[in-house]
C-alpha positions as a printed NumPy array, in Angstrom:
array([[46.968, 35.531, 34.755],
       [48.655, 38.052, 37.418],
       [52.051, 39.517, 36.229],
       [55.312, 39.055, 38.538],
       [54.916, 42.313, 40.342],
       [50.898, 41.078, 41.178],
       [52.517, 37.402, 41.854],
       [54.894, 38.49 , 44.499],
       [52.497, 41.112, 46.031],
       [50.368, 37.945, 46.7  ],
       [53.042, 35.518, 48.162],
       [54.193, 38.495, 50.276],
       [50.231, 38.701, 51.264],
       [50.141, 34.953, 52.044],
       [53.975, 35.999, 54.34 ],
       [52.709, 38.279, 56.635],
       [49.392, 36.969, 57.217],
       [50.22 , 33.333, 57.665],
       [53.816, 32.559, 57.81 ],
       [54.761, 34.879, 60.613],
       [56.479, 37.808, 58.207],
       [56.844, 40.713, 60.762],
       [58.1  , 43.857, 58.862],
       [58.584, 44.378, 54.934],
       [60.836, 47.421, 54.205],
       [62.429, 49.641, 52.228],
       [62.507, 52.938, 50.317],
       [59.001, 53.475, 48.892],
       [57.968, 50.139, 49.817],
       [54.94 , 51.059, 52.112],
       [52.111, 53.563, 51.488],
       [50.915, 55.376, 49.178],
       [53.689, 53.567, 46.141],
       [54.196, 50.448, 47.491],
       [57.377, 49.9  , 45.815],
       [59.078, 51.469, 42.739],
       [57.032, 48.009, 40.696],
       [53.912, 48.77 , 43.368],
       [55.065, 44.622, 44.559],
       [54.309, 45.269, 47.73 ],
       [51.298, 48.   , 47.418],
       [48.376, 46.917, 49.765],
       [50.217, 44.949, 52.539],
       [49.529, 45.848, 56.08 ],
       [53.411, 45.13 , 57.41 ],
       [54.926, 47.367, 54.602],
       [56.644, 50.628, 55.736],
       [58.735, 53.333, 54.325],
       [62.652, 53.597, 55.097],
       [64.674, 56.161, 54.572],
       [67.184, 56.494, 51.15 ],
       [70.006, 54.396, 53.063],
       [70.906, 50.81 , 51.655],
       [73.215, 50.038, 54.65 ],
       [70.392, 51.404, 57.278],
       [68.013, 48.397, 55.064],
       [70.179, 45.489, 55.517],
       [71.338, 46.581, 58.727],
       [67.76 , 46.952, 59.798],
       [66.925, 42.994, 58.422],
       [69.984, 41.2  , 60.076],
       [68.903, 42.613, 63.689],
       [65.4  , 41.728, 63.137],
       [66.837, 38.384, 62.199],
       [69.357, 37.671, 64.991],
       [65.873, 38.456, 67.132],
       [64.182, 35.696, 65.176],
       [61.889, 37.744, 62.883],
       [61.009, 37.509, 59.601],
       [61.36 , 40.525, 57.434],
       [61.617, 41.008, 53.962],
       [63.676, 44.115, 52.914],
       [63.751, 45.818, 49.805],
       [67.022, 47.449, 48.051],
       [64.954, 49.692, 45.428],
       [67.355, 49.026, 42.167],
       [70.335, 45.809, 42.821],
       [72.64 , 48.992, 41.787],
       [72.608, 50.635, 44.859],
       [73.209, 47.329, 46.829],
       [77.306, 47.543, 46.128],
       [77.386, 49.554, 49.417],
       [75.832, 46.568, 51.591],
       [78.52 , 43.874, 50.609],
       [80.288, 43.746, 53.907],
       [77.029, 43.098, 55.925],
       [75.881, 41.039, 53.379],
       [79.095, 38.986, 53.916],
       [77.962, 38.671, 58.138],
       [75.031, 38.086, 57.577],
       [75.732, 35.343, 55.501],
       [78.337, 33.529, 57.757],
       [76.22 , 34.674, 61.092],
       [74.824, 30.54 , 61.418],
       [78.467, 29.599, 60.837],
       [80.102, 31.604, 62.92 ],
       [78.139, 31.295, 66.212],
       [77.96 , 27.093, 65.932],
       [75.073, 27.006, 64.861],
       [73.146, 28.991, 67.472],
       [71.932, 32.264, 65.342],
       [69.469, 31.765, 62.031],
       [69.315, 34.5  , 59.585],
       [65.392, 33.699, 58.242],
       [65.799, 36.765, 56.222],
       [64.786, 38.159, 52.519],
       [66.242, 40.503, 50.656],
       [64.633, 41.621, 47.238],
       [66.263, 43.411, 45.018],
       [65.343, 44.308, 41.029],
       [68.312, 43.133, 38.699],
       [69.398, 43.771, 35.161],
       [68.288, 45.682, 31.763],
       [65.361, 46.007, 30.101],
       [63.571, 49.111, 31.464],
       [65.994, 51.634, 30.132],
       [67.635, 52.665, 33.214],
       [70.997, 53.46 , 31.998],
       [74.073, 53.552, 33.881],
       [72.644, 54.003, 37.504],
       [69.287, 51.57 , 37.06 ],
       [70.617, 49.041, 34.652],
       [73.383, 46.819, 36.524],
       [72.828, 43.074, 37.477],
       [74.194, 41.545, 40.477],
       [74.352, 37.6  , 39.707],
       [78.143, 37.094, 40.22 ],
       [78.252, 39.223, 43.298],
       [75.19 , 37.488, 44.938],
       [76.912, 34.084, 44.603],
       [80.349, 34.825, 46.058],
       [78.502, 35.695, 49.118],
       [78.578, 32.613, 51.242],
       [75.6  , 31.489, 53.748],
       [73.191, 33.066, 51.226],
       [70.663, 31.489, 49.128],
       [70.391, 33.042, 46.13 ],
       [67.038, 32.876, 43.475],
       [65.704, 34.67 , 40.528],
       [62.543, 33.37 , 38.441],
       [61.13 , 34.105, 34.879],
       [57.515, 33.705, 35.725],
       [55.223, 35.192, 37.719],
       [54.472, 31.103, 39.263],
       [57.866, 30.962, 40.085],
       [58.107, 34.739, 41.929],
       [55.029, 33.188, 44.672],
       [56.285, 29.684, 44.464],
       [60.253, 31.081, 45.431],
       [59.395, 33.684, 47.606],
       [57.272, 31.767, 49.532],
       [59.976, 29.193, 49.796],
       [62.356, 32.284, 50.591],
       [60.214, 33.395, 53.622],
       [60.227, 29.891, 54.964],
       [64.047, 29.839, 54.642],
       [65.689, 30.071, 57.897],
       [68.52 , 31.279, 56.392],
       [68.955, 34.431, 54.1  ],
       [67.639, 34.375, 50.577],
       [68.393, 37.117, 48.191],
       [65.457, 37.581, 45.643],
       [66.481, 38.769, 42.636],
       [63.457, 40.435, 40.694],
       [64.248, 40.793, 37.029],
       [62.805, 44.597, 36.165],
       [62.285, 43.529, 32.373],
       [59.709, 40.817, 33.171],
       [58.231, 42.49 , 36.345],
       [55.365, 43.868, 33.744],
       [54.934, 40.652, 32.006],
       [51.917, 38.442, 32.572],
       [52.199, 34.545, 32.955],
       [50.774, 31.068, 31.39 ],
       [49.902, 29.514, 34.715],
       [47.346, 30.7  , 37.524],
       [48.555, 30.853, 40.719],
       [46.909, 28.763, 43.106],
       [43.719, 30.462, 44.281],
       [44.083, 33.478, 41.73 ],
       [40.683, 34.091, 39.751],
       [40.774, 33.145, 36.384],
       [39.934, 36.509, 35.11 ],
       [42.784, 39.377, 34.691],
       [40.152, 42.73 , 35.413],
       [39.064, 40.809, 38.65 ],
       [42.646, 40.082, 40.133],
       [43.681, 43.879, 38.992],
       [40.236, 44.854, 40.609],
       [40.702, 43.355, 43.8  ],
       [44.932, 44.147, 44.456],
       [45.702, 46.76 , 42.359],
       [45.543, 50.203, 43.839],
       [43.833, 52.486, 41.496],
       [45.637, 55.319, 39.89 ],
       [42.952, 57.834, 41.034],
       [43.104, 56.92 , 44.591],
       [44.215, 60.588, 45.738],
       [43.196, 60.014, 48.898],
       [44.685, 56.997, 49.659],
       [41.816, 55.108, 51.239],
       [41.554, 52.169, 48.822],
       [42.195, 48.362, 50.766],
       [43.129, 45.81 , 48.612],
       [40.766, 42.353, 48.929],
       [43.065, 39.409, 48.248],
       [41.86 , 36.211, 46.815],
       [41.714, 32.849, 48.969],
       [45.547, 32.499, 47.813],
       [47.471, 28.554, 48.517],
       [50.616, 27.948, 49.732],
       [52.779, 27.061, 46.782],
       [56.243, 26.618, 47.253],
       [59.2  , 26.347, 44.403],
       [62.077, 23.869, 46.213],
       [65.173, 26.417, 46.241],
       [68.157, 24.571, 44.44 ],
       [66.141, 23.197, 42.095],
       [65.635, 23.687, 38.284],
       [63.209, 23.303, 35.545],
       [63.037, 21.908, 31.917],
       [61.236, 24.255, 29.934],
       [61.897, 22.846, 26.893],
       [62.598, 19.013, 25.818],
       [65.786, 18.311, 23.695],
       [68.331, 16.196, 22.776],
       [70.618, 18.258, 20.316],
       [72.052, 20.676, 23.222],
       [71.781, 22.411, 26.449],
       [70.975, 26.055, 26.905],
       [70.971, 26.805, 30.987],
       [69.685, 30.426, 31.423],
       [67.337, 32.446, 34.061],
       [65.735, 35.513, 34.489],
       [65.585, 38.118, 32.026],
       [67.136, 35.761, 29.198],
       [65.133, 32.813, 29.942],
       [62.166, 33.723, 27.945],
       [64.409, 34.534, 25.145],
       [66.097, 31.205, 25.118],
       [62.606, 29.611, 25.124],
       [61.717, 31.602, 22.006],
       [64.987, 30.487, 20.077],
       [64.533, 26.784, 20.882],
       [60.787, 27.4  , 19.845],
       [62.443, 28.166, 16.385],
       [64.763, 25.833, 15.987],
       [62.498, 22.978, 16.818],
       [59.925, 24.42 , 13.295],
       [63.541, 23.622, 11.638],
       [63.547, 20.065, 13.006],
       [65.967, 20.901, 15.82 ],
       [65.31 , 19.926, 19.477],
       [67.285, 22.205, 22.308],
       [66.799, 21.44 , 25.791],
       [66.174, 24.266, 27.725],
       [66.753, 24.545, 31.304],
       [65.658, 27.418, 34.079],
       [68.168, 27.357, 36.964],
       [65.699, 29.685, 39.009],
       [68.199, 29.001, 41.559],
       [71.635, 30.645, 41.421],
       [72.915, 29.107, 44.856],
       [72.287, 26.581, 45.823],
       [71.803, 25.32 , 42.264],
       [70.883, 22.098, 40.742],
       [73.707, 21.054, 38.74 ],
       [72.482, 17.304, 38.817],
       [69.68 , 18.504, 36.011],
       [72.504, 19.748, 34.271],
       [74.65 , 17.487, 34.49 ],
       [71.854, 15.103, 33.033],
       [71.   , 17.179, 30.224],
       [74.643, 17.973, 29.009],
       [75.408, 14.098, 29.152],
       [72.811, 13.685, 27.107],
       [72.715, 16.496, 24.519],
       [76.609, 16.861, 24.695],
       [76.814, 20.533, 24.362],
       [75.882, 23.275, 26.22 ],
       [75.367, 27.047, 26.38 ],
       [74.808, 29.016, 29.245],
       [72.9  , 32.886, 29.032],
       [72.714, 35.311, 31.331],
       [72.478, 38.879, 31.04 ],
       [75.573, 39.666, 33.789],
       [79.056, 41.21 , 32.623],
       [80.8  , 38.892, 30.735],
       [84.055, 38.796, 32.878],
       [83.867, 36.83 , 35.903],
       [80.24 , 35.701, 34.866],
       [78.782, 33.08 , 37.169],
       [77.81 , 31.247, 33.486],
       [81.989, 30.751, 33.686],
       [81.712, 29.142, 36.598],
       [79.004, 26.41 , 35.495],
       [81.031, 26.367, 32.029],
       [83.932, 25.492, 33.968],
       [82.395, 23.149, 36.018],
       [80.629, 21.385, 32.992],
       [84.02 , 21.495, 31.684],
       [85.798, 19.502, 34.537],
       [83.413, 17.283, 35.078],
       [81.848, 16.059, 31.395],
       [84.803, 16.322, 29.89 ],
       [84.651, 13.615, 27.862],
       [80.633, 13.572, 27.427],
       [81.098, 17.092, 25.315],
       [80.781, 17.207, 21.607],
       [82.346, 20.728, 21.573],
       [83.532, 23.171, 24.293],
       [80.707, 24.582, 26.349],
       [79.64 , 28.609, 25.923],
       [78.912, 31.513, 27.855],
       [76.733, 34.264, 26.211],
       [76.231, 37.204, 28.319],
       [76.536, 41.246, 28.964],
       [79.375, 43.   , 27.709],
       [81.802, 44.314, 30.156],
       [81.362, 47.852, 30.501],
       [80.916, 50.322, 32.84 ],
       [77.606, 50.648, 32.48 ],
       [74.547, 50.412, 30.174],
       [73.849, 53.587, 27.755],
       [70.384, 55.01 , 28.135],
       [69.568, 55.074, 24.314],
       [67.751, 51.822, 23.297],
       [70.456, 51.085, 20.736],
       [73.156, 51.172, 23.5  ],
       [71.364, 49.025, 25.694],
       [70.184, 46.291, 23.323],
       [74.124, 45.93 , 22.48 ],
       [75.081, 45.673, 25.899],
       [73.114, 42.621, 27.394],
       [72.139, 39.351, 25.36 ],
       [69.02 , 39.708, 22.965],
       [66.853, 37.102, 20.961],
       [69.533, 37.429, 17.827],
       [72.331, 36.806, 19.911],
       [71.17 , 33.625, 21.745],
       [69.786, 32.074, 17.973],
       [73.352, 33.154, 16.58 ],
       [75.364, 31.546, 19.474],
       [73.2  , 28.06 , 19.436],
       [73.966, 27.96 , 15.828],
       [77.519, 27.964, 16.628],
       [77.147, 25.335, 19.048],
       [75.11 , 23.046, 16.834],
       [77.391, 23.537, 13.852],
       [81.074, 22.802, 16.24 ],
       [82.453, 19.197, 14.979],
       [84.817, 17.738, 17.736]])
């Protein structure tokens, strides 16, 4: 089973050699790293920028306005602050000339904790990403969903940002993707550079890969339930998977839900679930304040009023300046396993 780093290598493989993907850029992302995760080590349209974040984006939206597709790379999401203003045009670019200008760009960016980064390699960029009108917005769990969304992403004509969660890039999946071998040594045999290479002349040999495509907007039900909701994605969706796991070996059965997409999202699967469960939490690993899990609380709040069995929760990173670099400090910054178990008990015990 390839890992997410091997799984979006592969749908980026399957972008520029079939679905017209021109450049893919960024600092470190060509030869000989191929990305600070190696997710784009091997590919023939991958080059090396220089350390500019602005000169990146920049770079993508006049590619795009010349009806290109390029995928660029921001190294960590924390160096992406600087971008927000062309972010914001190249979002509203379709709007603003009627219609007449796509935008089929991507921009990937790792978010969130989990690798020990501290203050300047820790940050998430959820909130920010969907107050940015005109762009589609994703980040997946598993390495399935990385190929199936970025492929979907590169089809897009309009921007998608690709979120890569850096605590899962590592972390291998339950489900092949479509024309991966079966057996882990052969896939790392055939795409992943060796360490040894000194000289830089190894050539990756990719597998006879599919097209599989993840619909953007919509979300999945990991887990079957009817006792209550937990919505998460990316780094904490594994974790909320886990605590359901345990509650259902108590006789308790939470639905759980993988948004995959932050915008557009598919609040109609929500919507379905909370009606039925009546109470809902909703986990992400973003600052606390402002959260984008606010806005779907609010939204389940306005809307299902009256289908709720107790007021719906948001469970996510403390707001703080940044994340320590000592494990301790980090683990009691963002959401862990404990947290998510603690704060579905409170749900499940609430009496309206």
């Amino acid at each position: 089973m390839a890992t997410m780093t091997q799984a979006i290598r592969m749908a980026l493989h399957v972008g520029e050699s079939r679905l017209g993907v021109t450049d893919i850029f960024g600092q470190d992302v060509g030869a000989p790293l191929g990305g600070v995760f190696t997710a784009t080590q091997g590919l023939q349209k991958a080059w090396n920028t220089p350390l500019d974040e602005r000169g990146i984006i920049s770079t993508a939206i006049g590619l795009g306005l010349a009806g290109d597709r390029c995928v660029a790379e921001i190294q960590f999401c924390d160096y992406i602050f600087n971008t927000i203003d062309l972010l914001k045009m190249a979002g509203n670019t379709l709007w603003a000339s009627n219609g007449q200008y796509n935008m089929p760009i991507v921009v990937m960016t790792p978010v969130g904790a989990g690798i020990r980064g501290s203050l300047y390699h820790s940050h998430s960029f959820d909130a920010w990403a969907t107050r940015l009108p005109g762009w589609k917005v994703v980040m997946p769990s598993t390495p399935l969903d990385a190929y199936g969304l970025m492929i979907s992403a590169i089809k897009d004509p309009n921007p998608v940002l690709f979120m890569k969660p850096k605590a899962l890039m590592r972390v291998r999946g339950t489900e092949l993707i479509p024309g991966e071998p079966s057996d882990e040594k052969q896939l790392k045999g055939m795409i992943d550079q060796p360490v040894d290479d000194r000289k830089h002349t190894w050539k990756p040999k990719w597998p006879e890969l599919e097209e599989y495509e993840v619909e953007i907007g919509k979300g999945k039900i990991t887990r079957e339930g009817d006792r209550a909701t937990i919505v998460s994605y990316g780094r904490t969706m594994p974790l909320c998977n886990k605590v359901a796991d345990m509650l259902r070996e108590e006789g308790t059965a939470v639905e759980v839900i993988d948004l995959r997409s932050l915008y557009p999202y598919d609040w109609q699967m929500i919507k379905a679930s909370v009606q039925k469960t009546g109470r809902v939490l909703f986990v992400n690993e973003d600052t606390e304040v402002t959260n984008f899990g606010e806005h779907l609380a609010y939204r389940a709040t306005m809307e299902l009023f009256y289908q709720l069995m107790a007021r719906p929760r948001v469970l996510a990173g403390k707001n703080l300046p940044g994340i320590g670099l000592h494990p301790n400090l980090e683990e009691a910054s963002v959401p862990h396993l404990e947290d998510i178990l603690h704060e579905t008990r409170e749900l499940l015990a609430e009496v309206p």
